[in-house]
C-alpha positions as CSV (number, residue, x, y, z in Angstrom):
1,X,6.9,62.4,-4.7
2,X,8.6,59.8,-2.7
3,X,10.6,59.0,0.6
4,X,14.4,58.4,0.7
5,X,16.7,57.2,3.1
6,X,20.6,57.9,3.2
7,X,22.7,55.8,5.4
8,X,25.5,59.0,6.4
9,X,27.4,57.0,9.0
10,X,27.0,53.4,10.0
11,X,29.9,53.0,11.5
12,X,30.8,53.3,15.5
13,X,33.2,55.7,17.4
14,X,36.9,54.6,16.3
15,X,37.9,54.0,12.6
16,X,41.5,53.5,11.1
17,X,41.9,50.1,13.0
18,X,41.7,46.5,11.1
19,X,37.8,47.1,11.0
20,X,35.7,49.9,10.5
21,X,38.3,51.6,8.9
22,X,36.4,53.8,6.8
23,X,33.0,53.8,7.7
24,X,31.6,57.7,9.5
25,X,29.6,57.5,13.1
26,X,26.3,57.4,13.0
27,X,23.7,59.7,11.3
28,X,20.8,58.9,8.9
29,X,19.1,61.2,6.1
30,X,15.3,60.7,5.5
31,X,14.1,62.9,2.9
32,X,9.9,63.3,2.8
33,X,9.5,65.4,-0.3
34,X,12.4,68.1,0.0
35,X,11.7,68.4,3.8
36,X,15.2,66.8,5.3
37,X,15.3,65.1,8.6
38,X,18.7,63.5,10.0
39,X,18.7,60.7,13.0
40,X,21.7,61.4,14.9
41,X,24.2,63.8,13.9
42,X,27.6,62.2,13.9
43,X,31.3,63.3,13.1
44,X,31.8,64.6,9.7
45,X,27.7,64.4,8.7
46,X,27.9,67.6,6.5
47,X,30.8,66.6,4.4
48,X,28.9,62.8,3.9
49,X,25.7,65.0,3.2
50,X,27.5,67.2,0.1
51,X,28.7,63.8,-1.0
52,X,25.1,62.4,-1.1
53,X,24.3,65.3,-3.3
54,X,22.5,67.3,-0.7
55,X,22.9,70.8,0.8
56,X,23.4,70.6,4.8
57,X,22.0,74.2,5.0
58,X,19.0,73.0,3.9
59,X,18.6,69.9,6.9
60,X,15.7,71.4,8.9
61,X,15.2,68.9,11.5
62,X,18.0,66.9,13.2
63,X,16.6,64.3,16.2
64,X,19.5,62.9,18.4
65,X,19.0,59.8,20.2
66,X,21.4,60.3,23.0
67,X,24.5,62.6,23.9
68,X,27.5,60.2,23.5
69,X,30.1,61.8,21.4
70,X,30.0,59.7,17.9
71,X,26.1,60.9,17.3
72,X,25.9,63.8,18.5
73,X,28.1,66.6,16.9
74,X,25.9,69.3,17.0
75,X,28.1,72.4,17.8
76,X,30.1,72.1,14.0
77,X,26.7,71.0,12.6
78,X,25.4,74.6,13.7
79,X,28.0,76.5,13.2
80,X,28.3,75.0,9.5
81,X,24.9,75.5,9.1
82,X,25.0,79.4,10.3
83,X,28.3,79.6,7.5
84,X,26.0,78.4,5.3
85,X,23.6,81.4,5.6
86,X,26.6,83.5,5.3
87,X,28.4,82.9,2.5
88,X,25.9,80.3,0.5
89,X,22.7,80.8,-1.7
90,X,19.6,82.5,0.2
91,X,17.1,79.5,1.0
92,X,14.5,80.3,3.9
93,X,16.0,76.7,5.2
94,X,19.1,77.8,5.8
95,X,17.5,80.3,8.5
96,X,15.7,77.2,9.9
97,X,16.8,74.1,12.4
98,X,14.8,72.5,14.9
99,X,17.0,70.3,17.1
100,X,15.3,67.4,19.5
101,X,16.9,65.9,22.4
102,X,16.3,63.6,25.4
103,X,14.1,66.9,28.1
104,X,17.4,66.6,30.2
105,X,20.0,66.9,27.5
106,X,17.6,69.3,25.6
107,X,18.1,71.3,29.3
108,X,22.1,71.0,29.6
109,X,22.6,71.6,25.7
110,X,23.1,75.1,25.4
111,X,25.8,75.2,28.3
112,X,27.7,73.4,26.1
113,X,26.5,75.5,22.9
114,X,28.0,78.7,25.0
115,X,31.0,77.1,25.4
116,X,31.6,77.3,21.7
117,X,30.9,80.5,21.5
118,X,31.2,82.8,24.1
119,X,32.0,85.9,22.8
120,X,28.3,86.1,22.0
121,X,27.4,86.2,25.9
122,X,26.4,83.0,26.0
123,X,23.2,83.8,23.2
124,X,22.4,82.5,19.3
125,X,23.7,84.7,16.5
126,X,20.9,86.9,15.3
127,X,20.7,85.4,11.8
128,X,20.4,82.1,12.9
129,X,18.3,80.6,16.1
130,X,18.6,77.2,16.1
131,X,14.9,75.6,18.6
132,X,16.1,73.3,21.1
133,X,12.7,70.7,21.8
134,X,12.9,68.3,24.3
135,X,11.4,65.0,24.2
136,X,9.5,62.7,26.7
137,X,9.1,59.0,25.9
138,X,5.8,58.8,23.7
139,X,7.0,62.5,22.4
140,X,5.0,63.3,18.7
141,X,5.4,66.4,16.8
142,X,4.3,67.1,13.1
143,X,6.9,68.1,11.4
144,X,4.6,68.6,7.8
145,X,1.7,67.8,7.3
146,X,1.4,63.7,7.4
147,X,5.0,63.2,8.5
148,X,4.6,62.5,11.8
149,X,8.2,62.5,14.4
150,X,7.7,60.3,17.4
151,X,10.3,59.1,20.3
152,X,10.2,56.3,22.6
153,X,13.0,56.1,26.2
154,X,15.5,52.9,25.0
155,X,18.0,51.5,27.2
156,X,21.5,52.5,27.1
157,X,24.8,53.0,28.9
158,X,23.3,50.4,31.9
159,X,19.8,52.6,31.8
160,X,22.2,56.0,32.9
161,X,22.7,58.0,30.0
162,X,19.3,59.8,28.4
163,X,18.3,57.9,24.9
164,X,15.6,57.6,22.8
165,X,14.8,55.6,19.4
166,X,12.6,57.7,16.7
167,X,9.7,56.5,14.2
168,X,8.5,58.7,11.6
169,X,5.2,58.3,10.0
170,X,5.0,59.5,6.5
171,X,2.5,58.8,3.7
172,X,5.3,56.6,1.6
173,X,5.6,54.8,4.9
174,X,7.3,54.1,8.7
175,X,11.0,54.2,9.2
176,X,12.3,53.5,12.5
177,X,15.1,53.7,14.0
178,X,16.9,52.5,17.6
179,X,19.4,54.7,18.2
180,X,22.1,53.0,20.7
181,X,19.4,50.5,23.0
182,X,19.3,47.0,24.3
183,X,16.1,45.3,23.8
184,X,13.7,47.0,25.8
185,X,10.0,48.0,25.4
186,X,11.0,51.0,23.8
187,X,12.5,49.4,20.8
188,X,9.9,47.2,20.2
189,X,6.8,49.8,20.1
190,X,8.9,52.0,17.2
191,X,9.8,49.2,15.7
192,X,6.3,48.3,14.6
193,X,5.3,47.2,11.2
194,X,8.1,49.6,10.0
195,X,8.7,50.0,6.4
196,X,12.4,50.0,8.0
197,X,14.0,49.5,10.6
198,X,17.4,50.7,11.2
199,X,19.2,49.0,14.1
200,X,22.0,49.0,16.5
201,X,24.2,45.8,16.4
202,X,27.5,46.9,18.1
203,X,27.3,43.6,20.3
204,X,29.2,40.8,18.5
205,X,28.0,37.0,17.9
206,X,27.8,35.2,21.4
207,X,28.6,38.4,23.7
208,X,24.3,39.3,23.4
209,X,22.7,40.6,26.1
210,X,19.1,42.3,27.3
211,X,20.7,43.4,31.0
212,X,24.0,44.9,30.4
213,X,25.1,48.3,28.7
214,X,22.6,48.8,26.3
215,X,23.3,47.2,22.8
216,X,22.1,44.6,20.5
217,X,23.6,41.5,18.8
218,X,21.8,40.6,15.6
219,X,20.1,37.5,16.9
220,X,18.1,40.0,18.8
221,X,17.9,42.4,15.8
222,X,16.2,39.8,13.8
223,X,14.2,38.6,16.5
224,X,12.8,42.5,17.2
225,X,12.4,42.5,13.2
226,X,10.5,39.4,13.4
227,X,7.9,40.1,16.4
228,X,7.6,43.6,15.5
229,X,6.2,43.0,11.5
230,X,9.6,45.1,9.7
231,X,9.6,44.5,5.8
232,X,13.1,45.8,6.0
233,X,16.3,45.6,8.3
234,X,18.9,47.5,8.5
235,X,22.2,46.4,10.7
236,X,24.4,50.0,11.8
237,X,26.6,50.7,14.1
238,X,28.5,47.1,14.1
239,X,32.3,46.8,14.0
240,X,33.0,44.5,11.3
241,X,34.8,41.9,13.0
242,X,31.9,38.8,12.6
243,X,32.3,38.0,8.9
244,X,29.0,39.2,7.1
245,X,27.5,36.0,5.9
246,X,27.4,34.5,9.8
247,X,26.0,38.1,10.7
248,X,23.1,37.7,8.6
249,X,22.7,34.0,9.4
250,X,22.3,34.8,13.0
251,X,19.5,37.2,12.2
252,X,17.8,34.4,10.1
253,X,18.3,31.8,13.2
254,X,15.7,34.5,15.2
255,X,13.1,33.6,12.2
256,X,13.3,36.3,10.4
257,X,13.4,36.4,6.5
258,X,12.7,40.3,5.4
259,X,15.1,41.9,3.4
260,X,18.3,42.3,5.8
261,X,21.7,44.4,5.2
262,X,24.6,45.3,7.1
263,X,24.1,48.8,5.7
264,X,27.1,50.5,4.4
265,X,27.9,54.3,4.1
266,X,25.9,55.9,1.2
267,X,23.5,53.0,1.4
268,X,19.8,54.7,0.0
269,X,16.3,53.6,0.0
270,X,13.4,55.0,-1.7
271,X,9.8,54.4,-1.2
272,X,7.1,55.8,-3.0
């Protein structure tokens, strides 16, 4: 009886260069007791999922903080998942996926689901009906009993693009986690006393900002940590280019001493 967390992807939107090279975009596996939940749904998360050790059929719930490319790879997830029903193992979970989006991308999704699949005029395939649930800031929904989903509106892409950070409440404890967001209210209320938090920090040392396009330096990671009570931090979602030691010293100049990593793929923490 315990929770786990799987770090999938940490990594951003380009690899192969001098940094990142082999680190997968960004998606995180929280298992409560069997039931499996993924933040964000990046490029490649059912081949990092089998190499965890778990089944991607069996992923019930997947919550995607915004629509930009690198987190939200939903078409292949389905139709993996649907292949998976076909030619895998029966498991009532493979007939089962409950996908939650920003209310407006939630609306626009399955335009682009039909693209992928038209010859089915524009509809599911029978075996397999994937729920589309869109999500207002302050959204909750139960997903068992005592695990508890909520979503808070973060700031991204200069406040234009639809995005939300997620929290979810279980009885081994909180884990939060930003999505892409500058600091903004948003971050700060899912943020709180979190068992871990799991944060953007795309912007590099001395390029931070609160007003701009919408990410966080890890100054202001460790600062959020700090004000918001987090017992752990996890950095995602940077590029590798500030050595690590400075990284973490910059999150310790905000006053913040919790554990800290610059989480790596495969990265896991349990709490029981």
């Amino acid at each position: 009886m315990a929770l786990q967390v799987v770090a999938l992807g940490t990594g951003i939107n380009v690899n192969g260069v001098d940094y990142c090279q082999h680190r997968y975009p960004p998606s995180f596996l929280i298992d409560v007791d069997g039931l499996l939940i993924l933040f964000d749904c990046g490029e490649g998360t059912r081949f990092r999922l089998q190499a965890a050790g778990y089944d991607y059929g069996l992923v019930t719930h997947v919550a995607v903080s915004h629509a930009h490319p690198d987190h939200a790879a939903l078409p292949q997830f389905i139709q993996a998942k649907l292949g998976r029903l076909l030619w895998g193992k029966h498991d009532p979970r493979t007939t089962q996926l409950k996908i939650y989006l920003p209310r407006i991308l939630a609306r626009d999704f399955p335009q682009v689901w039909n693209w992928h699949q038209p010859e089915n005029d524009g509809g599911y395939w029978q075996e397999f009906a994937p729920e589309i649930i869109g999500m207002d800031d302050g959204f909750e929904r139960e997903l068992a009993p005592r695990v508890l989903l909520k979503a808070f509106s973060v700031y991204h892409s200069y406040g234009k693009h639809p995005a939300m950070g997620f929290r979810l409440e279980t009885p081994y404890g909180i884990v939060a986690y930003t999505g892409d967001s500058g600091v903004c209210e948003g971050v700060r209320v899912l943020a709180q006393s979190a068992d871990l938090l799991i944060s953007d920090c795309q912007v590099r040392i001395g390029q931070e900002y609160t007003g701009g396009y919408g990410h966080m330096g890890p100054r202001q990671c460790g600062d959020l940590a700090l004000k918001s009570g987090v017992k752990r931090l996890w950095l995602v979602h940077y590029p590798e280019v500030d050595e690590p030691e400075v990284i973490e010293a910059e999150v310790r100049a905000a006053g913040y001493f919790g554990e800290v990593r610059l989480a790596q793929d495969g990265e896991r923490l349990a709490l029981k």
